[in-house]
PQR file with spaces between the fields and no chain letter, atoms N, CA, C, O and H, PARSE charges and radii, in Angstrom:
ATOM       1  N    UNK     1     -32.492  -55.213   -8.730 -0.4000 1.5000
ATOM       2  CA   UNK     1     -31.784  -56.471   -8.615 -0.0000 2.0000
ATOM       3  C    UNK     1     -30.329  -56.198   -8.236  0.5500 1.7000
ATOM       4  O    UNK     1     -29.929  -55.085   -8.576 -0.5500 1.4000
ATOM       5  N    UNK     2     -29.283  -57.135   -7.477 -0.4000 1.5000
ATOM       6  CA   UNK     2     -28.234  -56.988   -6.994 -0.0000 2.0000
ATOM       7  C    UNK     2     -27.461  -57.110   -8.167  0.5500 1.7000
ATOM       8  O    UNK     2     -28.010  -57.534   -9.183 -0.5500 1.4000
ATOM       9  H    UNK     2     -29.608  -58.040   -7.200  0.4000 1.0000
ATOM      10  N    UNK     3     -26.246  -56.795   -8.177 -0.4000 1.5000
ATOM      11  CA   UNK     3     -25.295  -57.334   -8.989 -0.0000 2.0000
ATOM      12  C    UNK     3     -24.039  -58.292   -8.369  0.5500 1.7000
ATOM      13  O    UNK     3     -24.089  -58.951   -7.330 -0.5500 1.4000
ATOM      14  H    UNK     3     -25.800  -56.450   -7.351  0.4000 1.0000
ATOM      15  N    UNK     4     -23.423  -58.230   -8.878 -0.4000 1.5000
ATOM      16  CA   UNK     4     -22.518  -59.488   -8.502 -0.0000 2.0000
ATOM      17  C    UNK     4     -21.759  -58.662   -7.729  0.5500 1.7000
ATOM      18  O    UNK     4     -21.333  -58.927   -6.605 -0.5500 1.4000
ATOM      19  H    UNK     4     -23.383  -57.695   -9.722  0.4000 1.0000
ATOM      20  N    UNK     5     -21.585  -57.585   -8.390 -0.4000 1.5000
ATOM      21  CA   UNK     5     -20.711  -56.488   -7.552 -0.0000 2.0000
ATOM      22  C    UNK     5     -21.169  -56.356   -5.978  0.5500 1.7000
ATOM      23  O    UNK     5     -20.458  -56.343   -4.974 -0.5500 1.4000
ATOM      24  H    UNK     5     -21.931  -57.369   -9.303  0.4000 1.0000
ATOM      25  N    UNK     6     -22.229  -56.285   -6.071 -0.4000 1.5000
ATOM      26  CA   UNK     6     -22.821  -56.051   -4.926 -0.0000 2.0000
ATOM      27  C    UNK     6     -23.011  -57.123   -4.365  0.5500 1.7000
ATOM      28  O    UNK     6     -22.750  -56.871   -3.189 -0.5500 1.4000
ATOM      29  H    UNK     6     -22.807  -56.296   -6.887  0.4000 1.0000
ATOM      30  N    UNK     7     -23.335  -58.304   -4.441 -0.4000 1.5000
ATOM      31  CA   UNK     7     -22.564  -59.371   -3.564 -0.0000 2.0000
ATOM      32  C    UNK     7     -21.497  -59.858   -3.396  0.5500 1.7000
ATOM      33  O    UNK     7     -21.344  -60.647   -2.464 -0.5500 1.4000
ATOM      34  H    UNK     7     -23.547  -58.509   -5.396  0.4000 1.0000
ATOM      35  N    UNK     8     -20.699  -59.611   -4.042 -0.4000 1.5000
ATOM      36  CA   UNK     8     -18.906  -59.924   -3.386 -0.0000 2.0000
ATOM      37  C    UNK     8     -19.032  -58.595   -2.513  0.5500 1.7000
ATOM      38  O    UNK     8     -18.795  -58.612   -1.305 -0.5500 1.4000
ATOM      39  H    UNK     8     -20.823  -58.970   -4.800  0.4000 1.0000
ATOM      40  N    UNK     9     -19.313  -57.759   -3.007 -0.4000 1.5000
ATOM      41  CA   UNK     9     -18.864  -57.172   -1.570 -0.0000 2.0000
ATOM      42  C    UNK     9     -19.770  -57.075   -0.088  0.5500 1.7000
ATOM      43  O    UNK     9     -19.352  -56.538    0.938 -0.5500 1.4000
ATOM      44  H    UNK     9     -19.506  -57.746   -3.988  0.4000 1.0000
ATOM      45  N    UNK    10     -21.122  -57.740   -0.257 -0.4000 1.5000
ATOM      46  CA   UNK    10     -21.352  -58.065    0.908 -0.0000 2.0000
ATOM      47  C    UNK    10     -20.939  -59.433    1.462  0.5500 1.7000
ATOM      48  O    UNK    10     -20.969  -59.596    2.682 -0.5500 1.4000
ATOM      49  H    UNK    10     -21.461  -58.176   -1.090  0.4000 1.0000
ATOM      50  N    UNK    11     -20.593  -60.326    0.733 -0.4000 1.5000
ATOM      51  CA   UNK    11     -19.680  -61.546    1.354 -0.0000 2.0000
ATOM      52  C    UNK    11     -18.365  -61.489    1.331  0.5500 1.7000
ATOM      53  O    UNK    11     -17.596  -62.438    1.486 -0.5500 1.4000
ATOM      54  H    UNK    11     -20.568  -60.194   -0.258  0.4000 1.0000
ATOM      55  N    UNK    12     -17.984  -59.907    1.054 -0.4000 1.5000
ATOM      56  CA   UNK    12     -16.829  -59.831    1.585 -0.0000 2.0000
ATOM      57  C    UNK    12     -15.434  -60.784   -0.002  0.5500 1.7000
ATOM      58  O    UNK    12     -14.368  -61.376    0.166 -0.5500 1.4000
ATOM      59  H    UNK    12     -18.608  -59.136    0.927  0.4000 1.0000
ATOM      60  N    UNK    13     -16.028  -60.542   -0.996 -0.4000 1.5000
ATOM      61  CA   UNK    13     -15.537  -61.790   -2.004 -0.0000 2.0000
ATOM      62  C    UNK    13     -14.705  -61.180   -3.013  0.5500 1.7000
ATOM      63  O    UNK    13     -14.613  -60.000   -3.353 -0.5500 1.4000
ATOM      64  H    UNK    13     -16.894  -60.061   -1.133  0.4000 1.0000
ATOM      65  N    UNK    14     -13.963  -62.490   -3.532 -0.4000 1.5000
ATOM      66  CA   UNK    14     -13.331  -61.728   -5.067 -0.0000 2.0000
ATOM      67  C    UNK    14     -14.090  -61.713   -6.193  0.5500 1.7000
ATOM      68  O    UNK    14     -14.528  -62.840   -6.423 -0.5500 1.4000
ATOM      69  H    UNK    14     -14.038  -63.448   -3.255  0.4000 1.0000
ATOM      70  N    UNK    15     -14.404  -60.949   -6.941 -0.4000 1.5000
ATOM      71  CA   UNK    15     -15.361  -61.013   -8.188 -0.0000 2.0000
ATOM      72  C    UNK    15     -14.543  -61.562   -9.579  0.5500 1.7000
ATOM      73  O    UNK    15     -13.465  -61.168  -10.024 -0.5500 1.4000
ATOM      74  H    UNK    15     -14.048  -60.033   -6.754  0.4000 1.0000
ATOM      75  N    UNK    16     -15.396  -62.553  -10.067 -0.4000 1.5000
ATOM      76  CA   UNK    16     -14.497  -62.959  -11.210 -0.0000 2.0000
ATOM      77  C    UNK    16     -15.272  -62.740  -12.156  0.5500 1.7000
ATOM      78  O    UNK    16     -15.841  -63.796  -12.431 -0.5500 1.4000
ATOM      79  H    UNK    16     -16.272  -62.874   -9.706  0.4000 1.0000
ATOM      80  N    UNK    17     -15.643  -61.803  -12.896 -0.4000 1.5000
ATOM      81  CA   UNK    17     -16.966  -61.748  -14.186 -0.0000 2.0000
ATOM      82  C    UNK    17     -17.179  -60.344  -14.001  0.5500 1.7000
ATOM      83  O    UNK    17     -16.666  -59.601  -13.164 -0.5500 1.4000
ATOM      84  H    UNK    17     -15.181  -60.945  -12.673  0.4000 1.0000
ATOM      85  N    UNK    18     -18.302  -59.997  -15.220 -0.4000 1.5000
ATOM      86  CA   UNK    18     -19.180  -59.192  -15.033 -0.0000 2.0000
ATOM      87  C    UNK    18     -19.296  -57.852  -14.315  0.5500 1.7000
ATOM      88  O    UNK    18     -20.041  -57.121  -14.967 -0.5500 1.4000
ATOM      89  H    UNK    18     -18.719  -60.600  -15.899  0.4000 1.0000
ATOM      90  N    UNK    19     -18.864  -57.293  -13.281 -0.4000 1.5000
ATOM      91  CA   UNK    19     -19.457  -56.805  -11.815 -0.0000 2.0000
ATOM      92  C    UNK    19     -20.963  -56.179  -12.185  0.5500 1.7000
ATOM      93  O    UNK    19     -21.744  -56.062  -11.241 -0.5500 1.4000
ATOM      94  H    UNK    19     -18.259  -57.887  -12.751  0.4000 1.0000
ATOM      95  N    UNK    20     -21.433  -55.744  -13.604 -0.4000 1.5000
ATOM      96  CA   UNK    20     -22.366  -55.459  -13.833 -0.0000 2.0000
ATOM      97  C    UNK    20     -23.852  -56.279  -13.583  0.5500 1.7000
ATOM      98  O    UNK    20     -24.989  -55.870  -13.349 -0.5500 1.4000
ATOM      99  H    UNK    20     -20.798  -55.839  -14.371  0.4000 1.0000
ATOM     100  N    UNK    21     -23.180  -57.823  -13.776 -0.4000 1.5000
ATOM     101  CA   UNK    21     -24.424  -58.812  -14.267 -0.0000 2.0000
ATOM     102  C    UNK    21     -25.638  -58.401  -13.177  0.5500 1.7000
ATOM     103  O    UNK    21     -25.330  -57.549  -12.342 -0.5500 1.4000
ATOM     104  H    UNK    21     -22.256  -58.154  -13.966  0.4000 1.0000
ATOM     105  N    UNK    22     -26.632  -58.806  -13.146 -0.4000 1.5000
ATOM     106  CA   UNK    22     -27.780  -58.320  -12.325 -0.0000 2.0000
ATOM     107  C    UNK    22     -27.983  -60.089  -12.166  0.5500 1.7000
ATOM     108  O    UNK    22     -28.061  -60.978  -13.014 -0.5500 1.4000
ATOM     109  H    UNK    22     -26.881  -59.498  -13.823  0.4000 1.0000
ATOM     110  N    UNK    23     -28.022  -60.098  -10.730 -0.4000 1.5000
ATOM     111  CA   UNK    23     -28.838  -61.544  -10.577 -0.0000 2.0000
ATOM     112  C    UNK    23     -30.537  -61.442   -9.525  0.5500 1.7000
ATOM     113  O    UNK    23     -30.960  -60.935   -8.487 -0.5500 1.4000
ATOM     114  H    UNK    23     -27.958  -59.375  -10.041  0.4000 1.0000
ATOM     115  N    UNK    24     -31.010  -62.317  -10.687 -0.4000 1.5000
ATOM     116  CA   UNK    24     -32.747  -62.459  -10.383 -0.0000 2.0000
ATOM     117  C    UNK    24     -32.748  -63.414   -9.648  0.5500 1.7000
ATOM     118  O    UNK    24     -33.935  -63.450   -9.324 -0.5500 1.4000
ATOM     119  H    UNK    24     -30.665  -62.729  -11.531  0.4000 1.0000
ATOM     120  N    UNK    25     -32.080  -64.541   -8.947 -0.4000 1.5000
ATOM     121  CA   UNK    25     -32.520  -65.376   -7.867 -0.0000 2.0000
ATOM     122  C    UNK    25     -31.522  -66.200   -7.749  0.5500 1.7000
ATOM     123  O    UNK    25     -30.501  -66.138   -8.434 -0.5500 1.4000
ATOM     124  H    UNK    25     -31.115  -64.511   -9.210  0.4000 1.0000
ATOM     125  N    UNK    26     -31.764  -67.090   -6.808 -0.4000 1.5000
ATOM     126  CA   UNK    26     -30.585  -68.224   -6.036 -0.0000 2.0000
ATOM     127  C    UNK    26     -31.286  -69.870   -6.863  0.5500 1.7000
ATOM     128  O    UNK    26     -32.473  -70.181   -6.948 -0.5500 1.4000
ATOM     129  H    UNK    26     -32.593  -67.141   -6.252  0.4000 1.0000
ATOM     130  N    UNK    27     -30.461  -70.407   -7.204 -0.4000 1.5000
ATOM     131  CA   UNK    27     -30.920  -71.853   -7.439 -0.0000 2.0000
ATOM     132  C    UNK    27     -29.947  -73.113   -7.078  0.5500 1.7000
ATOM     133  O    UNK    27     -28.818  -72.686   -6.837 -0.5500 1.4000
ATOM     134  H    UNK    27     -29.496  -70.154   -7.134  0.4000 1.0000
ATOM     135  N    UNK    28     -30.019  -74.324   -6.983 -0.4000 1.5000
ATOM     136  CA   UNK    28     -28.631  -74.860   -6.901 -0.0000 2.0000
ATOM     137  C    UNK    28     -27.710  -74.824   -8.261  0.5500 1.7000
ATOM     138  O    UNK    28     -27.640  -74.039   -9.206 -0.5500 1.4000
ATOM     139  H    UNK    28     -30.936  -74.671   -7.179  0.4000 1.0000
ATOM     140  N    UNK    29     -27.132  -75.871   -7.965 -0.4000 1.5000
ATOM     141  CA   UNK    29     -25.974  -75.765   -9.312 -0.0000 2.0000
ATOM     142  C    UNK    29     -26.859  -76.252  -10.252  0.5500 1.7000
ATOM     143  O    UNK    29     -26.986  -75.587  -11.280 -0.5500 1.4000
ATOM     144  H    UNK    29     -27.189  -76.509   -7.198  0.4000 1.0000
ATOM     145  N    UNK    30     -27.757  -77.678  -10.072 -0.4000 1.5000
ATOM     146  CA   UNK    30     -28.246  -78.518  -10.815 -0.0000 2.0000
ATOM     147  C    UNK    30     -29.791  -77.836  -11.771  0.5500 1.7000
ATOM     148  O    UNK    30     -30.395  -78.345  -12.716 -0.5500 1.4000
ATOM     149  H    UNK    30     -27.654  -78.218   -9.237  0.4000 1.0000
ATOM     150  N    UNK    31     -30.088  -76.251  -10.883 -0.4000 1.5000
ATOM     151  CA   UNK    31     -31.502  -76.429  -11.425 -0.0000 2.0000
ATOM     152  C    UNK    31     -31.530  -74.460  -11.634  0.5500 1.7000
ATOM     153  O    UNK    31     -32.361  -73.642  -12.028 -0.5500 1.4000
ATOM     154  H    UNK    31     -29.598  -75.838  -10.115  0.4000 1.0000
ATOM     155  N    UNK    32     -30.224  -74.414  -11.151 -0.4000 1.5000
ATOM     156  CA   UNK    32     -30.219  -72.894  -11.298 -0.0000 2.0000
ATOM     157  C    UNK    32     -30.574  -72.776  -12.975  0.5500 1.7000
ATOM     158  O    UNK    32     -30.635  -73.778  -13.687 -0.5500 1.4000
ATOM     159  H    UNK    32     -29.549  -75.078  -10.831  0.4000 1.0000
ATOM     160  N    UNK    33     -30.818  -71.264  -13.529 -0.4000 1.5000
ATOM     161  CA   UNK    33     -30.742  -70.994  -14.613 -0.0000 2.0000
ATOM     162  C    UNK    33     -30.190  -69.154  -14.861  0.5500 1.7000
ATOM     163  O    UNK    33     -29.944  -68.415  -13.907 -0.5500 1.4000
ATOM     164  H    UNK    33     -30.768  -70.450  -12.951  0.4000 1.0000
ATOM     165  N    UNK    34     -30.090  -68.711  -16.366 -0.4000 1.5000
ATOM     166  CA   UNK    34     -30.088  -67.499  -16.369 -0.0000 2.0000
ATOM     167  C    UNK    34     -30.645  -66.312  -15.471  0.5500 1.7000
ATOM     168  O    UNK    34     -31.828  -66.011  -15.315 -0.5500 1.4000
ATOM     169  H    UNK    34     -30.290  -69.310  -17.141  0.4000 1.0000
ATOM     170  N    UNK    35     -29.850  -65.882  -15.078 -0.4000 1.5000
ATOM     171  CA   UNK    35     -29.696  -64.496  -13.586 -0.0000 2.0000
ATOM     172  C    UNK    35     -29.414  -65.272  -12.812  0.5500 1.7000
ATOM     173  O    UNK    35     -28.683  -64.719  -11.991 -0.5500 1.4000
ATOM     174  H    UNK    35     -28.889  -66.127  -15.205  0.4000 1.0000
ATOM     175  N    UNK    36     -29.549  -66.170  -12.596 -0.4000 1.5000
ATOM     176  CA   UNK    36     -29.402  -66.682  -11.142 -0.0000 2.0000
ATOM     177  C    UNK    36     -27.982  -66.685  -10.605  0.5500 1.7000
ATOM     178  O    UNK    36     -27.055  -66.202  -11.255 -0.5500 1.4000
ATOM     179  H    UNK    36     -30.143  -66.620  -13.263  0.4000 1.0000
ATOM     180  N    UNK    37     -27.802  -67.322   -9.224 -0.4000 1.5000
ATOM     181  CA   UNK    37     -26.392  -67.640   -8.376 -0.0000 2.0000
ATOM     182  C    UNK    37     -26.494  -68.656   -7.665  0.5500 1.7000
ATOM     183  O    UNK    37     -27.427  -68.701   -6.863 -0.5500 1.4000
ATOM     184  H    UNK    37     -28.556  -67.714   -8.696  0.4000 1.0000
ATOM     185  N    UNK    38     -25.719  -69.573   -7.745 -0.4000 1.5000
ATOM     186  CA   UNK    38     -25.782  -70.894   -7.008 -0.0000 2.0000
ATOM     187  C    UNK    38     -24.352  -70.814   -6.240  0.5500 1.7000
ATOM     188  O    UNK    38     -23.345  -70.213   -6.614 -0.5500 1.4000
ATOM     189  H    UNK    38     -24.962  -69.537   -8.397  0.4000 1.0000
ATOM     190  N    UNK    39     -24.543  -71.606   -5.031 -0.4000 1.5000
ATOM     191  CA   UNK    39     -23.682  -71.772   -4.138 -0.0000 2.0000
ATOM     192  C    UNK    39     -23.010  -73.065   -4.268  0.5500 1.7000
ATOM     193  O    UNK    39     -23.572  -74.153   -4.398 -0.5500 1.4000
ATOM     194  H    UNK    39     -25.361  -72.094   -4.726  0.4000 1.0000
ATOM     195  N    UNK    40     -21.717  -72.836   -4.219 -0.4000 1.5000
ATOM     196  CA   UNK    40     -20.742  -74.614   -4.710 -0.0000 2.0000
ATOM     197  C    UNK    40     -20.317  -74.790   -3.233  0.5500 1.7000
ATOM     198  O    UNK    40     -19.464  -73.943   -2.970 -0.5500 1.4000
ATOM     199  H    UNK    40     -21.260  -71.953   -4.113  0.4000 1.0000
ATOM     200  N    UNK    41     -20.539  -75.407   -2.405 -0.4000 1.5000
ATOM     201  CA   UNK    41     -19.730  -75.429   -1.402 -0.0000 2.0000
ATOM     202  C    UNK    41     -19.314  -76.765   -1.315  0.5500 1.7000
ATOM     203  O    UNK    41     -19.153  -77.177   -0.166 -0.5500 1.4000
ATOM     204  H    UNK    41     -21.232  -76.095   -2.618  0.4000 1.0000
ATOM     205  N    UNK    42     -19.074  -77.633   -2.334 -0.4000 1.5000
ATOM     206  CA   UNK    42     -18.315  -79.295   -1.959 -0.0000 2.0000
ATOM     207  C    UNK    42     -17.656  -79.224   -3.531  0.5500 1.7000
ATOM     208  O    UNK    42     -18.064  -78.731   -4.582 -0.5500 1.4000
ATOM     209  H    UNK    42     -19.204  -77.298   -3.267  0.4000 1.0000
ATOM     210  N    UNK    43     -16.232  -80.090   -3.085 -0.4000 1.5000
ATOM     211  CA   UNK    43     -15.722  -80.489   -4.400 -0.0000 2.0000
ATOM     212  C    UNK    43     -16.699  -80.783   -6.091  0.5500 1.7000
ATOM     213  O    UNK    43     -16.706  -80.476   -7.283 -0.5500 1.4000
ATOM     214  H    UNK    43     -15.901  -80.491   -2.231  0.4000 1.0000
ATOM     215  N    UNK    44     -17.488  -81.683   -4.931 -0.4000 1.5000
ATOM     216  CA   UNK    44     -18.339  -82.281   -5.817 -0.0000 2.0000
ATOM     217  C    UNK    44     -19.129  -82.065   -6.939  0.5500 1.7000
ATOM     218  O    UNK    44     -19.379  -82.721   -7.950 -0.5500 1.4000
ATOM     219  H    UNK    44     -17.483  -81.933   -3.962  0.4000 1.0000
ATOM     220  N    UNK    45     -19.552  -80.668   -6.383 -0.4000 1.5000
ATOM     221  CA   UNK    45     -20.066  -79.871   -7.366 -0.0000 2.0000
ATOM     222  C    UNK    45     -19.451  -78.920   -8.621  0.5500 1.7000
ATOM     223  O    UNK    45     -20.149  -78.407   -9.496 -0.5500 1.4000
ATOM     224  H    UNK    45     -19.348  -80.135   -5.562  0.4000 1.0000
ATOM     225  N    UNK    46     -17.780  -78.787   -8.490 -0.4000 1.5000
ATOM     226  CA   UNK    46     -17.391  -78.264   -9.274 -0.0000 2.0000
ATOM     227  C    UNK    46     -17.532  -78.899  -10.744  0.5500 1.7000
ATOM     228  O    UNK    46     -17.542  -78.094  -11.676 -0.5500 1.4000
ATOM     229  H    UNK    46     -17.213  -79.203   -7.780  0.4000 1.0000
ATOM     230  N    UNK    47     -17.671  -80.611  -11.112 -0.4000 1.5000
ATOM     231  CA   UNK    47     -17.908  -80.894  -12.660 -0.0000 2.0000
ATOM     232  C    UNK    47     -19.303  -80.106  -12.578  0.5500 1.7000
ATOM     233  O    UNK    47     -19.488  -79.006  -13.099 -0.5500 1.4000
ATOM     234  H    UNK    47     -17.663  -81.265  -10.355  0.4000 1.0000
ATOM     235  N    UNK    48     -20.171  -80.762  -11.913 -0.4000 1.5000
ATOM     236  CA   UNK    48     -21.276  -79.843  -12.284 -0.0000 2.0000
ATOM     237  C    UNK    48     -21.552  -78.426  -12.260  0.5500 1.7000
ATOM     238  O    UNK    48     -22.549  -77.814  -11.877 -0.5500 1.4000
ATOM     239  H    UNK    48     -20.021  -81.655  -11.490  0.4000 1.0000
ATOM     240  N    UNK    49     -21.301  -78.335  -12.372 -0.4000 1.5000
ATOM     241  CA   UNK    49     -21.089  -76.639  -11.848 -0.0000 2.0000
ATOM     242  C    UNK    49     -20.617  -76.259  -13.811  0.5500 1.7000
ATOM     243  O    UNK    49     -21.049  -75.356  -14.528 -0.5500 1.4000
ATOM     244  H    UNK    49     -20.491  -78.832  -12.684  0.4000 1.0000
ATOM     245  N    UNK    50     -19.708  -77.263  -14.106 -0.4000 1.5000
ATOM     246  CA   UNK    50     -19.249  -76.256  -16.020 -0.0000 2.0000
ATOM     247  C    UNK    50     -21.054  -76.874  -16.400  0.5500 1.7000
ATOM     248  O    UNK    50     -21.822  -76.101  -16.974 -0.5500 1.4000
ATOM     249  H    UNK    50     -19.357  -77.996  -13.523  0.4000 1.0000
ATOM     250  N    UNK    51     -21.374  -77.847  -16.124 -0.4000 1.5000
ATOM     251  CA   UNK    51     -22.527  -77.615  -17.219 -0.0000 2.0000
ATOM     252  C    UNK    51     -23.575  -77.071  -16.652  0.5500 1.7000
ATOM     253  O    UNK    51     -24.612  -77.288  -17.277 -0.5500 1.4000
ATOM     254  H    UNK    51     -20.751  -78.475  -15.657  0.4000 1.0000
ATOM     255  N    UNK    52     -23.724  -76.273  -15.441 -0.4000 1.5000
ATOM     256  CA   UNK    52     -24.825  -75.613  -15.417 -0.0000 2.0000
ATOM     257  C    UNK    52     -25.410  -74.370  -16.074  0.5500 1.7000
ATOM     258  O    UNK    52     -24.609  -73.561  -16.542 -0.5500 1.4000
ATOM     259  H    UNK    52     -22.880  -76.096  -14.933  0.4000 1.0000
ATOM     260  N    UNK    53     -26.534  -74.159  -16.152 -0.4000 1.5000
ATOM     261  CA   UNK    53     -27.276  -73.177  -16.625 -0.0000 2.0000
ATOM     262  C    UNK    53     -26.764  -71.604  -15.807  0.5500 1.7000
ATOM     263  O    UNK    53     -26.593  -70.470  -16.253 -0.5500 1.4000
ATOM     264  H    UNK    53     -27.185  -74.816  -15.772  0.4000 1.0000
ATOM     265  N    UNK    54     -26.671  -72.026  -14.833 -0.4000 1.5000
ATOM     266  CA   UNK    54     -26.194  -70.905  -13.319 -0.0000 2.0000
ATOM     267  C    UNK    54     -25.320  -70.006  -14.661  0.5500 1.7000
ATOM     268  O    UNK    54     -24.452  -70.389  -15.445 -0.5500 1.4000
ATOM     269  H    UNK    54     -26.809  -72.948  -14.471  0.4000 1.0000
ATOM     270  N    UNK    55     -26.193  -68.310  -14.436 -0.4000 1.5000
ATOM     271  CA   UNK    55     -25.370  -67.207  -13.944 -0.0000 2.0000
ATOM     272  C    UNK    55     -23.868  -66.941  -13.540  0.5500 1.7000
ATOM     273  O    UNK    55     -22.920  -66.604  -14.249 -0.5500 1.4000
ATOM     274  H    UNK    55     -26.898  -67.998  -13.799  0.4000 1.0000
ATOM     275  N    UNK    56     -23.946  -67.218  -12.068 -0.4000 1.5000
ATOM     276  CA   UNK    56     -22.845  -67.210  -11.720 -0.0000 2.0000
ATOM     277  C    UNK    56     -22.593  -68.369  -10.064  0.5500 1.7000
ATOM     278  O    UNK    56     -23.312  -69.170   -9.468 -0.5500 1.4000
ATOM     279  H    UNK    56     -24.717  -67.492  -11.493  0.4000 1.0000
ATOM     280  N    UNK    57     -21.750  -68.055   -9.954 -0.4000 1.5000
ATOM     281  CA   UNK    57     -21.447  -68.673   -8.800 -0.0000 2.0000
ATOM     282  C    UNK    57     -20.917  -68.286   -7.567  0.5500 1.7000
ATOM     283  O    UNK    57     -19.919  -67.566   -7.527 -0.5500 1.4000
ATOM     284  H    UNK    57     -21.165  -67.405  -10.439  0.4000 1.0000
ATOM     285  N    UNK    58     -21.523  -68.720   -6.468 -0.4000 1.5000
ATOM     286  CA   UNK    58     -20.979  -68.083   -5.091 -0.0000 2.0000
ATOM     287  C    UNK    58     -19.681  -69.427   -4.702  0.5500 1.7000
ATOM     288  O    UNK    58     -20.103  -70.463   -4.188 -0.5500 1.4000
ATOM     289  H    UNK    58     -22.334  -69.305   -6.500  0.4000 1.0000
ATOM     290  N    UNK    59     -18.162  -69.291   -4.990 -0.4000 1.5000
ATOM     291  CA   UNK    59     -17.919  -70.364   -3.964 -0.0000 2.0000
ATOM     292  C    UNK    59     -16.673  -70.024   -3.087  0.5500 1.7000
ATOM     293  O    UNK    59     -16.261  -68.866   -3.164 -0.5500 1.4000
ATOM     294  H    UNK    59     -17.819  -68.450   -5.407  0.4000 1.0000
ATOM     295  N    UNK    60     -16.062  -70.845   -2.311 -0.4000 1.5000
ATOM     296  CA   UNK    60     -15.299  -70.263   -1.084 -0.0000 2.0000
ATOM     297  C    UNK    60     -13.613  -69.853   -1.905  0.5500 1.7000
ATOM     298  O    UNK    60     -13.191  -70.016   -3.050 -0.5500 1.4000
ATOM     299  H    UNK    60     -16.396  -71.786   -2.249  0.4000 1.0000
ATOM     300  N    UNK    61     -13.185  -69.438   -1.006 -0.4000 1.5000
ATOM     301  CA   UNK    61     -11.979  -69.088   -1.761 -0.0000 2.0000
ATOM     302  C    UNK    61     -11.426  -70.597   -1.780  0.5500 1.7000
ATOM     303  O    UNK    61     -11.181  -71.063   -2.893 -0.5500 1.4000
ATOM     304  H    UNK    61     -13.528  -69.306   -0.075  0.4000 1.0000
ATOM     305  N    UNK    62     -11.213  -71.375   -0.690 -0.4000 1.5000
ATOM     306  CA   UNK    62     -10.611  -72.454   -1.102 -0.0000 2.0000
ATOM     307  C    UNK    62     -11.359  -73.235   -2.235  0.5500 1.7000
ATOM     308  O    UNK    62     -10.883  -73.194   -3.369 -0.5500 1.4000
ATOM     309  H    UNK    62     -11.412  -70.996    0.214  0.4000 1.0000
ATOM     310  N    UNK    63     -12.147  -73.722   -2.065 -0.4000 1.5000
ATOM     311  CA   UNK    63     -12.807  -74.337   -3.195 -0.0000 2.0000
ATOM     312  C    UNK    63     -12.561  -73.564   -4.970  0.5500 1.7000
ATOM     313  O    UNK    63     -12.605  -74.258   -5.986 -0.5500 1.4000
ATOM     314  H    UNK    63     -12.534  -73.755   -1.143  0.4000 1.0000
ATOM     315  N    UNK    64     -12.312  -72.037   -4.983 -0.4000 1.5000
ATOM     316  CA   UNK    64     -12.219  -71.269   -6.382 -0.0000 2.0000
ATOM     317  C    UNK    64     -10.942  -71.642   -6.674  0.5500 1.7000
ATOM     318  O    UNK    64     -10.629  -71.089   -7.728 -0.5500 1.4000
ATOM     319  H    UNK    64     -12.277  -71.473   -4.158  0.4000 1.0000
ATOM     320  N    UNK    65      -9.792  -72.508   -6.126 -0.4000 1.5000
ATOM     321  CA   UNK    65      -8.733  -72.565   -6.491 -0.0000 2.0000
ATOM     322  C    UNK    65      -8.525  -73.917   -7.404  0.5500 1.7000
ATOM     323  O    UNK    65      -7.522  -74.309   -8.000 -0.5500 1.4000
ATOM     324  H    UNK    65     -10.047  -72.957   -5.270  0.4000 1.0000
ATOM     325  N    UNK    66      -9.860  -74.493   -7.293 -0.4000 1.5000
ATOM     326  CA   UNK    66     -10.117  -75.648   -8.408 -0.0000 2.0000
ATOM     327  C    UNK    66     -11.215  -75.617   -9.794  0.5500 1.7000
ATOM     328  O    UNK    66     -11.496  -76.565  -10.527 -0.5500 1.4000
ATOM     329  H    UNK    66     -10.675  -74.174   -6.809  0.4000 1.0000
ATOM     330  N    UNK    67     -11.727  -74.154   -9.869 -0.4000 1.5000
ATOM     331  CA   UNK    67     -12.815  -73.734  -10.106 -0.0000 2.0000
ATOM     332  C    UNK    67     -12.515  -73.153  -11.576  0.5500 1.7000
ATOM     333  O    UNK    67     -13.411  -72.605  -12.218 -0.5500 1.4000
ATOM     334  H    UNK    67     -11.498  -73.384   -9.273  0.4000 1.0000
Protein backbone atom coordinates (compact mmCIF):
# COMPACT_ATOMS: atom_id res chain seq x y z
CA UNK A 1 0.00 0.00 0.00
CA UNK A 2 1.19 3.68 -0.73
CA UNK A 3 1.76 6.02 1.90
CA UNK A 4 0.99 9.49 2.00
CA UNK A 5 4.57 10.00 1.67
CA UNK A 6 4.50 8.48 -1.37
CA UNK A 7 1.80 10.39 -2.79
CA UNK A 8 2.79 13.89 -2.10
CA UNK A 9 5.56 13.13 -3.71
CA UNK A 10 4.12 11.81 -6.76
CA UNK A 11 1.71 14.84 -6.95
CA UNK A 12 4.43 16.68 -6.40
CA UNK A 13 2.65 17.93 -2.70
CA UNK A 14 3.14 19.24 0.80
CA UNK A 15 2.52 16.52 3.37
CA UNK A 16 0.66 17.50 6.41
CA UNK A 17 0.34 14.20 8.75
CA UNK A 18 1.64 11.00 9.16
CA UNK A 19 4.16 10.39 6.09
CA UNK A 20 3.92 6.84 7.40
CA UNK A 21 0.00 6.36 7.15
CA UNK A 22 -0.61 3.57 4.48
CA UNK A 23 -3.70 4.35 2.37
CA UNK A 24 -6.06 1.33 1.19
CA UNK A 25 -8.24 3.27 -1.34
CA UNK A 26 -9.78 6.55 -2.78
CA UNK A 27 -13.40 7.51 -1.68
CA UNK A 28 -15.13 10.91 -1.79
CA UNK A 29 -15.24 13.15 1.15
CA UNK A 30 -18.85 12.01 1.92
CA UNK A 31 -18.36 8.13 1.82
CA UNK A 32 -14.63 7.79 2.18
CA UNK A 33 -13.60 5.86 5.36
CA UNK A 34 -10.43 4.60 7.39
CA UNK A 35 -7.15 4.24 4.93
CA UNK A 36 -8.65 5.92 2.53
CA UNK A 37 -7.91 9.54 0.54
CA UNK A 38 -10.41 11.73 -0.80
CA UNK A 39 -9.95 14.53 -3.11
CA UNK A 40 -11.43 18.22 -1.97
CA UNK A 41 -11.28 20.12 -4.97
CA UNK A 42 -14.29 22.89 -4.27
CA UNK A 43 -14.69 25.20 -1.34
CA UNK A 44 -17.57 23.36 -0.69
CA UNK A 45 -16.30 20.50 0.51
CA UNK A 46 -14.06 21.80 3.09
CA UNK A 47 -17.14 21.78 6.11
CA UNK A 48 -17.48 18.43 4.98
CA UNK A 49 -14.44 17.33 4.76
CA UNK A 50 -13.97 17.96 9.27
CA UNK A 51 -16.69 15.39 9.56
CA UNK A 52 -15.53 12.88 7.35
CA UNK A 53 -14.48 9.44 8.05
CA UNK A 54 -11.51 10.10 5.22
CA UNK A 55 -7.93 9.14 6.20
CA UNK A 56 -6.59 11.82 4.66
CA UNK A 57 -6.93 14.26 2.10
CA UNK A 58 -5.67 15.17 -1.35
CA UNK A 59 -6.35 19.06 -1.80
CA UNK A 60 -4.79 21.91 -3.95
CA UNK A 61 -2.49 24.21 -2.43
CA UNK A 62 -4.90 26.98 -2.90
CA UNK A 63 -7.78 25.41 -1.49
CA UNK A 64 -5.24 23.99 1.88
CA UNK A 65 -5.03 27.60 2.78
CA UNK A 66 -8.66 27.30 4.15
CA UNK A 67 -8.25 23.76 5.23
Amino acid sequence: MPTLEQIARLVDGELAGPPDLEITGVGSVECAGAGEIAPIDSKAFLRTARSSKAEAFLVSKALGEGF
